[in-house]
C-alpha positions as CSV (number, residue, x, y, z in Angstrom):
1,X,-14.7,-13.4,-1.0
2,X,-15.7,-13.1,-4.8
3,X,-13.2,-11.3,-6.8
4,X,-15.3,-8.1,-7.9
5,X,-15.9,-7.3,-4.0
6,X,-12.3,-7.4,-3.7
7,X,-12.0,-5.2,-6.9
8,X,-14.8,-2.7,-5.2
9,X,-12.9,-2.8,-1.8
10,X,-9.2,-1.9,-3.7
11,X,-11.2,0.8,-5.3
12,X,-12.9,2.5,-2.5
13,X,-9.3,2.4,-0.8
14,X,-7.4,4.1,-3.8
15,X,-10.4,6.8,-3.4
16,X,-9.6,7.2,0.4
17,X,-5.7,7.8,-0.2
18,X,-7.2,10.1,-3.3
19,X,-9.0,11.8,-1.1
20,X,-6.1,12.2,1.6
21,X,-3.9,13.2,-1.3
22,X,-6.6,16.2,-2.1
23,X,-6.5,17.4,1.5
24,X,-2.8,17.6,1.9
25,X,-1.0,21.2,1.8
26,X,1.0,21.7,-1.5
27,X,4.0,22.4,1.4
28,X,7.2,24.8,0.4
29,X,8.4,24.4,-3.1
30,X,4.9,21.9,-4.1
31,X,2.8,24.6,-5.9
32,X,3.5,26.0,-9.5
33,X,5.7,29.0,-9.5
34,X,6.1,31.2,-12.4
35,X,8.4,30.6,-15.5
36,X,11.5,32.9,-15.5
37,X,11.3,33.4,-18.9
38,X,7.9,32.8,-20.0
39,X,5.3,34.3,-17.8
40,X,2.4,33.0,-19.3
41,X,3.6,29.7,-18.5
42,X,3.8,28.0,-14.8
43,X,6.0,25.6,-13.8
44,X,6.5,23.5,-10.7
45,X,8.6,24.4,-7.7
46,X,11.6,22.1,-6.4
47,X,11.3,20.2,-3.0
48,X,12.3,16.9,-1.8
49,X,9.9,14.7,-1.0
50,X,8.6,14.3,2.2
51,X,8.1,10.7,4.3
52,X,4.3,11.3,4.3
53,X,3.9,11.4,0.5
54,X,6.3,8.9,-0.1
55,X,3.9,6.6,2.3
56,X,1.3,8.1,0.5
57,X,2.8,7.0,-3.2
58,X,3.9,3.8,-1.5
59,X,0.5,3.2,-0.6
60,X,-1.0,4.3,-3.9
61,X,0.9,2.1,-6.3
62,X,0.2,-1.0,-4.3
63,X,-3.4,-0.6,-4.5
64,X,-3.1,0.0,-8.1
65,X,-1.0,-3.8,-8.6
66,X,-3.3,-5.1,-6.6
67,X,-6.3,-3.9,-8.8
68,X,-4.2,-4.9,-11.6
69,X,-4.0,-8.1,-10.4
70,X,-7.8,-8.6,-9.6
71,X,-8.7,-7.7,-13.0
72,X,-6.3,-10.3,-14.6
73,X,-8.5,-12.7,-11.8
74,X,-11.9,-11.7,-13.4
75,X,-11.1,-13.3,-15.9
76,X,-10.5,-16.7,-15.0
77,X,-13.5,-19.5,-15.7
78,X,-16.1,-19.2,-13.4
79,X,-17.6,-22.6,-13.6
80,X,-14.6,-23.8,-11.2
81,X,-13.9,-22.5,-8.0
82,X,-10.3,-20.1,-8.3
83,X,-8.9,-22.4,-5.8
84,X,-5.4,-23.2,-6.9
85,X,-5.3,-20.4,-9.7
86,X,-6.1,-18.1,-6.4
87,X,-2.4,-18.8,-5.2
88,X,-0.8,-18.0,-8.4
89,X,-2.4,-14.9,-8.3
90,X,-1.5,-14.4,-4.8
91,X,1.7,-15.0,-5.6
92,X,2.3,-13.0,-8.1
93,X,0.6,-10.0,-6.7
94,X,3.5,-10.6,-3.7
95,X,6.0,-10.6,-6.5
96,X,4.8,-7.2,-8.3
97,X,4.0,-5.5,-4.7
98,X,7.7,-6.6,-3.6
99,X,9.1,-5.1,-6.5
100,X,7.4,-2.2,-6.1
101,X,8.3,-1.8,-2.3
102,X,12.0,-2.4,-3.5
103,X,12.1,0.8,-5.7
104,X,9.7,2.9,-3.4
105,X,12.8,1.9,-0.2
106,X,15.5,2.9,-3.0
107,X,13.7,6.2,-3.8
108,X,13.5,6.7,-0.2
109,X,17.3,6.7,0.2
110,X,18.0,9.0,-2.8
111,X,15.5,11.5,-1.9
112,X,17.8,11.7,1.7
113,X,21.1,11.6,-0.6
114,X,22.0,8.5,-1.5
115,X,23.5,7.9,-4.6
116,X,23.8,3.9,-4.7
117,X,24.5,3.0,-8.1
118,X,23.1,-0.9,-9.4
119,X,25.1,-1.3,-12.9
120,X,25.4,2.0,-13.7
121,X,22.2,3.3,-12.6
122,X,20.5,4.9,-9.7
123,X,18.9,2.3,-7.0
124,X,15.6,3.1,-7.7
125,X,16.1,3.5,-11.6
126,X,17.8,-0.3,-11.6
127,X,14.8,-1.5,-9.8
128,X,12.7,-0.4,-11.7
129,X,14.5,-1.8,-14.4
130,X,15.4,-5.0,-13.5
131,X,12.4,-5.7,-11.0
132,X,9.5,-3.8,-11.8
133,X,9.4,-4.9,-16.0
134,X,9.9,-8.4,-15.6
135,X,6.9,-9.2,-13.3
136,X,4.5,-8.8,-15.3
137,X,6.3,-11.5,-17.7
138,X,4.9,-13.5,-15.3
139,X,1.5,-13.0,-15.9
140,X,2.3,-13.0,-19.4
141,X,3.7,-16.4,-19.5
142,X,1.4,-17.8,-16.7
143,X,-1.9,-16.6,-19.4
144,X,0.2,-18.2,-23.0
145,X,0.4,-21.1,-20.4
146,X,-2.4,-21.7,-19.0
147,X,-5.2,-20.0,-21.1
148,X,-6.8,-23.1,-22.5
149,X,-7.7,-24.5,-18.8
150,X,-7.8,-21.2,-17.3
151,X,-9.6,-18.7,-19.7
152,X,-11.3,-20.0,-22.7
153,X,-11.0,-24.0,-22.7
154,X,-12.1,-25.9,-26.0
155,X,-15.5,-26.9,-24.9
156,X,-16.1,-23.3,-24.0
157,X,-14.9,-22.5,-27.3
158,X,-17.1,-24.9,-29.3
159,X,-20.1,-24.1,-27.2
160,X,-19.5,-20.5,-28.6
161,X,-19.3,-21.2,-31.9
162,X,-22.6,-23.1,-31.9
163,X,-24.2,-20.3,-30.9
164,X,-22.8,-18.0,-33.0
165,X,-23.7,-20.6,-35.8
166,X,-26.8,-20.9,-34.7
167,X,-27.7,-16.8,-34.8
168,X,-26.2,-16.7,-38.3
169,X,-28.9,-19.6,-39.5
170,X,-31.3,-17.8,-37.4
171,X,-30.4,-14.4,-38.9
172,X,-30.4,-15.6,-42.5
173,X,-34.1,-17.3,-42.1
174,X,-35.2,-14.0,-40.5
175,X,-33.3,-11.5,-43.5
């Protein structure tokens, strides 16, 4: 399947789960409340989150990474089928999705109470720390690595510049 049908099928499922998310019930505590001290002002109540919206988030940022991911994809040369590049991609989807499941399990447990602490800070906060930033650095280093074969190889680049060359001479005879 061509990357931007995978791109369209990630997007109409983050507009399902929008959708879902419009039709759920603020439940007790979910809908703005008054300000005690400023009444022109709302603010939102206090409730723990339930299992359902935390499926719901869960569900949510993963088909943002993955839409992430695709987009970094679309990028990549066309002339040559993705074939190998397609795994690195896979894999580091995996990796950013894993990551992401990691804090989503450790803000599961300190919704319910507990108060693991990963070097000095919550679960979920130290994932999201020490997992979640440095994932992308893989697509960062994979692109510096790779972008000559991958994105924008030489002949590709030269090719460019001869046309651009050749609108400039065209443009000057015209002007």
């Amino acid at each position: 399947m061509k990357v931007p049908w995978v791109l369209f099928a990630i997007l109409l499922a983050l507009c399902v789960v929008v959708g879902i998310v419009m039709t759920l019930a603020p439940g007790v505590g979910g809908g703005a409340v008054q300000h005690p001290t400023i009444p022109s002002m709302e603010q939102s109540g206090s409730r723990p989150e339930s299992p359902e919206v935390l499926w719901i988030a869960a569900i949510l940022g993963s088909l943002e990474i993955l839409f992430f991911v695709g987009c970094l994809a679309l990028g990549m040369r066309k002339r040559e089928h993705l074939g190998r590049r397609a795994w690195t991609f896979v894999v580091g989807g995996f990796l950013y999705v894993g990551a992401f499941t990691v804090m989503m399990i450790a803000y599961a447990g300190f919704v319910q109470g507990d108060v693991t602490l990963v070097l000095s800070f919550p679960a979920p906060t130290a994932a999201l720390i020490y997992l979640i930033w440095f994932v992308p650095g893989f697509f960062v280093v994979l692109y510096v690595v790779t972008f000559d074969r991958w994105v924008l190889a030489p002949e590709d680049l030269e090719r460019f510049e001869k046309i651009v060359e050749a609108r400039r001479k065209r443009e000057g005879q015209v002007g």
